[in-house]
C-alpha positions as CSV (number, residue, x, y, z in Angstrom):
1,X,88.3,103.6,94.1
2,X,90.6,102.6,97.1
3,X,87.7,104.0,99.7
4,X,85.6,102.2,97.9
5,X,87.2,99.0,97.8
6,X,88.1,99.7,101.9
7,X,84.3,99.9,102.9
8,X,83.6,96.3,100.9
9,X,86.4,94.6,102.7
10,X,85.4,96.1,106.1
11,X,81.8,94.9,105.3
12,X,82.5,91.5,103.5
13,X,85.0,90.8,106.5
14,X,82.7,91.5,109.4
15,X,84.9,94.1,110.5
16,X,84.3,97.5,111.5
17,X,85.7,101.1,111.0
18,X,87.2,103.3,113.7
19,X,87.3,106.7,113.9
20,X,90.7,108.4,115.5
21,X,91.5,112.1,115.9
22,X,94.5,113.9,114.9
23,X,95.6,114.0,118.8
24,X,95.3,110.4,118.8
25,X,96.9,109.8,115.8
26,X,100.0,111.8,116.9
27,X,99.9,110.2,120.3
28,X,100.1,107.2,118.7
29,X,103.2,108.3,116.4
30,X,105.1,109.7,119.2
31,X,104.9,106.2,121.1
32,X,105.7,104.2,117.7
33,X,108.7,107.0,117.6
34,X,109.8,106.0,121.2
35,X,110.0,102.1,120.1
36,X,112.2,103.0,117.2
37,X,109.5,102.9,114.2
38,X,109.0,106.4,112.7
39,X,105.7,106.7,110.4
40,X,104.1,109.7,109.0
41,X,101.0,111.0,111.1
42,X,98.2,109.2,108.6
43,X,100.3,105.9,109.0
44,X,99.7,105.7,112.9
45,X,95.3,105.9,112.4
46,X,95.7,102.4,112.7
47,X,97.8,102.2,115.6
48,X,95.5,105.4,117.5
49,X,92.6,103.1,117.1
50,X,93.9,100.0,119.5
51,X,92.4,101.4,122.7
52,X,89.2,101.6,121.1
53,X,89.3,97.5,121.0
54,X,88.1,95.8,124.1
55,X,90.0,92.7,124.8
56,X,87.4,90.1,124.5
57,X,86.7,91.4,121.1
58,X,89.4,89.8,119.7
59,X,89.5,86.1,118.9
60,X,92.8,85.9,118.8
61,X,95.9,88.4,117.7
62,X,95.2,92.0,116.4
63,X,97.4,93.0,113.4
64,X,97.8,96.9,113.1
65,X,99.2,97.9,109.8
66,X,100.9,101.1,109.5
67,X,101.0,102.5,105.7
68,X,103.4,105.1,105.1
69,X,107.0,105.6,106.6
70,X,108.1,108.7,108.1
71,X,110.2,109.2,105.2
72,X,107.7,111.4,103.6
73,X,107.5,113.6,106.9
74,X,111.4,114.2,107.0
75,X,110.8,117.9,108.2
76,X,108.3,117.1,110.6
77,X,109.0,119.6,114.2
78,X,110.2,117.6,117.1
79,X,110.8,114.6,115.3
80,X,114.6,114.7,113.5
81,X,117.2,115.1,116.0
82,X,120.9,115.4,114.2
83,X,123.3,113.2,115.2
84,X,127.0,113.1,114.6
85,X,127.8,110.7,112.0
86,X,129.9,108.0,114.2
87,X,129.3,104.7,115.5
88,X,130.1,106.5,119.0
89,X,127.9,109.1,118.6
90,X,125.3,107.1,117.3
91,X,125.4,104.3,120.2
92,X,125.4,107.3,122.9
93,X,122.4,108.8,121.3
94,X,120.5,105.3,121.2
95,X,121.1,104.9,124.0
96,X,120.3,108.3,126.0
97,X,117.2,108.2,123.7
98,X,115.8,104.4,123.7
99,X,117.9,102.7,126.7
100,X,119.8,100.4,123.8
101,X,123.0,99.2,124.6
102,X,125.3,98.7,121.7
């Protein structure tokens, strides 16, 4: 039902659907990663599809929802690193990692 319910707001909307590949989709996730927001691969399709938008075909903003958390991928290679559980290692590793500065 939820596909089906998908294609009638893309049509009744005036929208259209985009079609992104795995490679995309996990390009995608590893740049969400990078900024600090970890989703599971089918959460990023969204995300993948943004180069596929020409500028001028917006109106105004683009809103990219991402639907499922990486929380459901917690054993997902490359993407857990284990950190010592202390505010000093966990600053150092922020930082090494994302440039933060605690």
């Amino acid at each position: 039902m939820g596909g089906y319910r998908g294609v009638l707001a893309v049509r009744e909307s005036g929208g259209r659907s985009l079609l992104v590949g795995d490679a995309e989709a996990l390009a995608a996730q590893e740049s969400l990663r990078r900024a600090g927001l970890w989703y599971e691969l089918s959460g990023c399709a969204a995300a993948a599809a943004l180069p596929q938008i020409a500028p001028d075909e917006a109106d105004g903003g683009i809103v990219v929802v991402a639907t499922a958390s990486g929380l459901k991928d917690p054993l997902e290679p490359g993407h857990l690193e284990t950190v010592e559980p202390t505010w000093g290692a966990l600053r150092t590793h922020l930082h090494a990692a994302y440039g933060f500065a605690l």
